[in-house]
N, C-alpha and C positions, 0 to 999 in steps of 0.2 A: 403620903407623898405621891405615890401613885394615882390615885385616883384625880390631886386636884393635877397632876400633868395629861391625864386625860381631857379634863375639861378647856385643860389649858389647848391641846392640841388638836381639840375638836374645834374651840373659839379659830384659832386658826386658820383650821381648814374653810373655815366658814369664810373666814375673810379673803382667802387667797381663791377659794371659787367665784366669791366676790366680782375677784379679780378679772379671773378669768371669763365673768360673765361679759365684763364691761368690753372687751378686749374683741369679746363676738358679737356684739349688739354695734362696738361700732363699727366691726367688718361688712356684718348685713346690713345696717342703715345706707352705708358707701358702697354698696355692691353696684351701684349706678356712675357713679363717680368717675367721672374721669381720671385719669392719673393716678387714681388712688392704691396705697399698696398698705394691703392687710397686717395687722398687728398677732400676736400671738405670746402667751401667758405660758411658760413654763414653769413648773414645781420642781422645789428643790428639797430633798429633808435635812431637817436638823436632830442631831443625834446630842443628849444631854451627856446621859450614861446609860451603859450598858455592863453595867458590872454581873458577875457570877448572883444569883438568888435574886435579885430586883433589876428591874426596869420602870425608867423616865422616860415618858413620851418627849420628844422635843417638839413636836408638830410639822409644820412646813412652810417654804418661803417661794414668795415669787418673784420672777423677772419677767417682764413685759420690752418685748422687740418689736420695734419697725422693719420689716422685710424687706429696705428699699432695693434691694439686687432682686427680686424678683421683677417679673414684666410679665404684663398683661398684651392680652390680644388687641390688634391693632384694626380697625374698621376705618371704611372711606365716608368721605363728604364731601362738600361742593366748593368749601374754603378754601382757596391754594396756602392760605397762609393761618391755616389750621397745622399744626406740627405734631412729628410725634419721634422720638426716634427709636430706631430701629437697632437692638444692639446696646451696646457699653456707651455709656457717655452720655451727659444731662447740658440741656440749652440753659446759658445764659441770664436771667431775668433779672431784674429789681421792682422796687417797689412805683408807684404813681405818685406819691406824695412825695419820694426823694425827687424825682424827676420834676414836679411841678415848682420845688423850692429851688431848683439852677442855679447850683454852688458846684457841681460836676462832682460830687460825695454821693454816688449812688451806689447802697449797697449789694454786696453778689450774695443773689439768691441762686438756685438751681432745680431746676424741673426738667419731666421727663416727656414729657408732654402741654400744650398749649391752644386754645384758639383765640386769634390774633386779627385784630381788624383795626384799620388808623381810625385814631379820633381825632375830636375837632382843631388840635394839631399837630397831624398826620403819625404820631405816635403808635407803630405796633403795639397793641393794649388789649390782654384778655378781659374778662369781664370782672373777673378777679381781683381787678388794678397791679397787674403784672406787668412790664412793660419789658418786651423784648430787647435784649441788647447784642452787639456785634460789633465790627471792627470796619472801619468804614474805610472803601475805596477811595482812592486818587480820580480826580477829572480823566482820567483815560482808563480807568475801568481795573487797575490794577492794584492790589493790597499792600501795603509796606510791609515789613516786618518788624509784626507788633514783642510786645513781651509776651513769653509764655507763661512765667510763674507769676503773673501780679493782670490786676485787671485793669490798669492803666491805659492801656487802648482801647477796652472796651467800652463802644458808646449807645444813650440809647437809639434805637432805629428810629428816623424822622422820615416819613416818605411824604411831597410834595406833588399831589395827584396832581399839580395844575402844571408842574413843569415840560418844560421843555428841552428838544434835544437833536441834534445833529451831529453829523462825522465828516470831516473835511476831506476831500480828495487827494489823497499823498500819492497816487499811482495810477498809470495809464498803460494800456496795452493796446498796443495799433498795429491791425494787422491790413495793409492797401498794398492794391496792386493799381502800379501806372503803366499808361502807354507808353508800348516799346516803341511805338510809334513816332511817339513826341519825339526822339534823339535822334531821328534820323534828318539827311541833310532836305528833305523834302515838307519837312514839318512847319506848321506857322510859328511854332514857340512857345505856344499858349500854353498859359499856367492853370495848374488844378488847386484848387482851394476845397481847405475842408475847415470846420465850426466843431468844435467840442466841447459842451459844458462840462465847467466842473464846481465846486461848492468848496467855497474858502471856509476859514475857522470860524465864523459868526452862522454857516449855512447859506451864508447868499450865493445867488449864484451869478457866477461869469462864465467866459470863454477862450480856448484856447483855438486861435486862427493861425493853420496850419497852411504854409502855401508851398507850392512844390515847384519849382523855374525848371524846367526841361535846357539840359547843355546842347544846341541846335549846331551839327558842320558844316564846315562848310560846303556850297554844291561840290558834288562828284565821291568827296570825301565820305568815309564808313562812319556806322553810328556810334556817339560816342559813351550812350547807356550812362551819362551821369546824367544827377540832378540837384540839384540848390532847397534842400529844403529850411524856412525860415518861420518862425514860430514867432506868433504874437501875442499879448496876453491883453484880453479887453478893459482890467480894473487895472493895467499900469500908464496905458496911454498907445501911441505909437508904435514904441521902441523896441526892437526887435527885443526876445528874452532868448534864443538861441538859433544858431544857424549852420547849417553840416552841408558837407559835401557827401553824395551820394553815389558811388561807384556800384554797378551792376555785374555781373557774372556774362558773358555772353556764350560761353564754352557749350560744349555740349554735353547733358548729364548736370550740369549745377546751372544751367542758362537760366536766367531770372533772377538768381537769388542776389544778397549783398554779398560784394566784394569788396569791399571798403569803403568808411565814413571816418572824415574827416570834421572834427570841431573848428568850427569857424572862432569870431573873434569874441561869440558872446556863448553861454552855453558849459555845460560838464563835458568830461571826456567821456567818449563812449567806449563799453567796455565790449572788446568782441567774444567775449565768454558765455555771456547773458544776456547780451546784448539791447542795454539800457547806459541812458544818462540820466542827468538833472536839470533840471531849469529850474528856476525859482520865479517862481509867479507872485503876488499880493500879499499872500497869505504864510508862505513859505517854499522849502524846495520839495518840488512835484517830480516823482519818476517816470520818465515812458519807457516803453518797453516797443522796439523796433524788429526786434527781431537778431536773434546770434548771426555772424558770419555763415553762408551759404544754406541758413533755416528758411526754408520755406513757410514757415508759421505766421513771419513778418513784413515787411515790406520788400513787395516783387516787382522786377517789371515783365510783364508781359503781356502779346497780343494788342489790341488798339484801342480799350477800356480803363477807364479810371473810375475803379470798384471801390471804395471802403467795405472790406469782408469781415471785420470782426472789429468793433470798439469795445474795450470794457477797461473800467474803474469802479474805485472804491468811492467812501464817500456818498452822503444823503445831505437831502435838505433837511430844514428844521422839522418835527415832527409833534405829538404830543400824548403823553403817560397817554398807554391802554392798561395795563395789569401791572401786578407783582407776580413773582412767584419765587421759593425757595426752591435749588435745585438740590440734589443728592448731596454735595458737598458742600452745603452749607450757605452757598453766595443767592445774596438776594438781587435778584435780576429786575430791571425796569426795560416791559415792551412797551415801544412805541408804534402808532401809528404809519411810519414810513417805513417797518420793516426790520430795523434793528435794536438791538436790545442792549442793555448796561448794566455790570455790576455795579452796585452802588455801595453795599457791605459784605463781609462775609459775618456767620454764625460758627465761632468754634461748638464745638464739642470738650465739656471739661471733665474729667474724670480724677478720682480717690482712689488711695489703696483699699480702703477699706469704706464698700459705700454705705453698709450698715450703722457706720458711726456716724452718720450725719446727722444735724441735728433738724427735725421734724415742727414745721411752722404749719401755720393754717394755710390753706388754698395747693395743698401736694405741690411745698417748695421745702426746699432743702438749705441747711447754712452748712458751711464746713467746721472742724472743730479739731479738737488736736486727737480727740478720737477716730476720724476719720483719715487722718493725713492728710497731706501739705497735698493742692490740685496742681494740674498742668493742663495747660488748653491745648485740643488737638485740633485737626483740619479733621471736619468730618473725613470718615473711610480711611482713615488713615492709623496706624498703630494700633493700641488696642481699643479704641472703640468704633459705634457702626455708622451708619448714616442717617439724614435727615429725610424724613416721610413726609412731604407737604402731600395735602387732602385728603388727613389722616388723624385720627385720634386714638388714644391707648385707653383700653378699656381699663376697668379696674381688676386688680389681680383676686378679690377676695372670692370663693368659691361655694355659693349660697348652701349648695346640696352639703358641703361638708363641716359649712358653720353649725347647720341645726342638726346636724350628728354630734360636734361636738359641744352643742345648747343641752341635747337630751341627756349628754353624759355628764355634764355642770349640774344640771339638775337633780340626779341622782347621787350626785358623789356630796352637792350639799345638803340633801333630806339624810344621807347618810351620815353625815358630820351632826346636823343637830337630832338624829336621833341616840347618838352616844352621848349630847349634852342631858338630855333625856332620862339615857339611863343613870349617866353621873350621878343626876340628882336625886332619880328613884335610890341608888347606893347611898347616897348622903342622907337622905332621909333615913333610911332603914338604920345607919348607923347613927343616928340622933334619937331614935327610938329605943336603942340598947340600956338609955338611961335608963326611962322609963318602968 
């Protein structure tokens, strides 16, 4: 009995180095691999009996793991939308052939790693036929909030290189100074006019005609430092869109500054805090910003010059796609040409309790399983997992020098396994010779 549990546990071993050969042949083949995360073949013995005067071999058994918790080093490249991450937590993916069929049944794959370039419709897509997925922005740049426990928001990423894009003007900041000259009784009354473009919701552009009426006394009488200012907008016609009265400071130590503004009959109230109103031009309501009571930042009067000193607003014209790029937390950005740039999706980050239980598909993607536990999607950088690497790849984790260390000892442990089959049968023989 013993002897045939020898052969028995020799067969064994043969088979479970076997094992462990396959386990290292495919770590060193994938040593190039992107993403890839090395496998490993553990022995385990099995004990028959062990009674007092005899012993039964039982031989030995294996178990082969996927190491997906482990991470490989990370190297740069010239892709922005080459990914890797960096830390806890696997991107997003699905398949190309779900996405080609547009039934919205596309299923959650997960990788840790990606390179990602739109194809022929504009589809993030590794070569793999992975197709990156995310959670797409609202027209103002802004994420709803999606489900965490289900992939129901997650869409796949479409990027349309030929679009288009602009940001409408919602704010103006006017900093003029006018002549103190003009209120005095000696003045002709002449009005100062100033032109300010701005960019409606389409990108096009118009004009805000800003005209300032100087309050002229009468001869002998003191100046009376007010002014009329009336605001026109060029896409509505005519008709005034707001109209204030303009009281100066004349004192000594705040001379110059506003001292009170009065909203006329068209127009928002002005607030002397902040010192802004509203008007609503074409497109919608526009803020200017004049300046707080007795801020010199904003509209002054002083000396005999009619300056515009500082105009700024927001707001661009239409422009058109330069790049993508992924930033650290996940939102995939669209620059344009004119300057300003748009999220368009963001990339959670999803993570497992246990990422070793996942289950291992070709092209280093992962599925979930109830060995793995239930996922939740994070905001890159945020809880426990890390960030997103764009112009980045994860090397593979498997470590050449230490696979054919453990090849050379595969190798001996199974010349050592079938040399006990060896001697089994040398023993076998000898006792079939006792006939004899």
């Amino acid at each position: 009995m013993t002897i045939s549990s020898s052969l028995n546990a020799s067969v064994a071993g043969l088979a479970a180095n076997a094992s462990r050969l396959a386990t290292i042949s495919d770590n060193i083949s994938n040593s190039s691999t992107y993403g890839y995360k090395r496998a490993e073949t553990d022995f385990h013995s099995m004990v028959i009996a062990s009674n007092r005067g005899a012993y039964s071999a039982g031989g030995v058994r294996t178990t082969s793991q996927r190491l997906i918790d482990e991470r490989g080093s990370l190297v740069s490249t010239s892709n922005p939308t080459d990914l890797a991450v960096r830390g806890r937590g696997m991107l997003p993916v699905t398949t190309e052939a779900s996405v080609q069929v547009g039934n919205g049944d596309n299923p959650l794959l997960l990788a840790t790693t990606g390179s990602f370039r739109t194809d022929s419709q504009g589809y993030l897509r590794s070569e793999a036929g992975l197709v990156l997925m995310g959670w797409p922005a609202l027209p103002d740049g802004t994420v709803p909030p999606y489900p965490r426990d289900a992939p129901d928001g997650l869409r796949p990423i479409q990027i349309n290189n030929n679009q288009f894009a602009g940001e409408a003007t919602t704010r103006l900041d006017l900093a003029v100074n006018l002549p103190a000259t003009s209120t005095e009784d000696t003045s002709t009354g002449e009005n100062e006019t100033l032109s300010i473009e701005y960019f409606d919701n389409l990108g096009k552009s118009a004009n805000l005609n800003i005209q300032f009426s100087p309050a002229v006394p009468a001869p002998g009488d003191p100046a009376t430092n007010d002014w009329t200012m009336t605001i026109f907008d060029s896409a509505t016609g005519t008709a005034s869109i707001g109209e204030y009265t303009l009281e100066f400071n004349g004192a000594r130590g705040a001379g110059g500054t506003l001292e009170n503004v009065t909203a006329g009959a068209v127009g928002g109230a002005y607030s002397p805090t902040d010192g802004t109103f509203t008007v609503d031009v074409a497109g919608g309501p526009l803020e200017i910003n004049i300046g707080a009571l007795g801020d010199s930042n904003g509209l002054t009067q002083l000396s005999d010059a009619f300056a515009p000193v500082s105009i700024s607003k927001n707001g661009t014209p239409v422009g058109s796609l330069t790049s993508i790029e992924v930033d650290a937390n996940g939102f995939v950005r669209a620059s344009f040409d004119i300057g300003i740039n748009r999220v368009l999706y963001q990339i959670p980050l999803i993570d497992v309790p246990n990422v070793n239980g996942l289950e291992t598909l070709d092209s280093q993607v992962y599925r979930v399983t109830p060995d793995s536990g239930t996922f939740f999607m994070w905001d890159a950088g945020d809880g426990p997992t890390g960030d997103i690497i764009s112009f980045a790849r994860e090397e593979s984790t498997t470590d050449v020098a230490g696979e054919l260390t453990d090849l050379i000892q595969t190798q001996r442990a199974y010349s050592s396994n079938a040399k006990v089959i060896q001697t089994v049968d040398e023993m076998l023989q000898e006792t079939t010779n006792i006939k004899r």
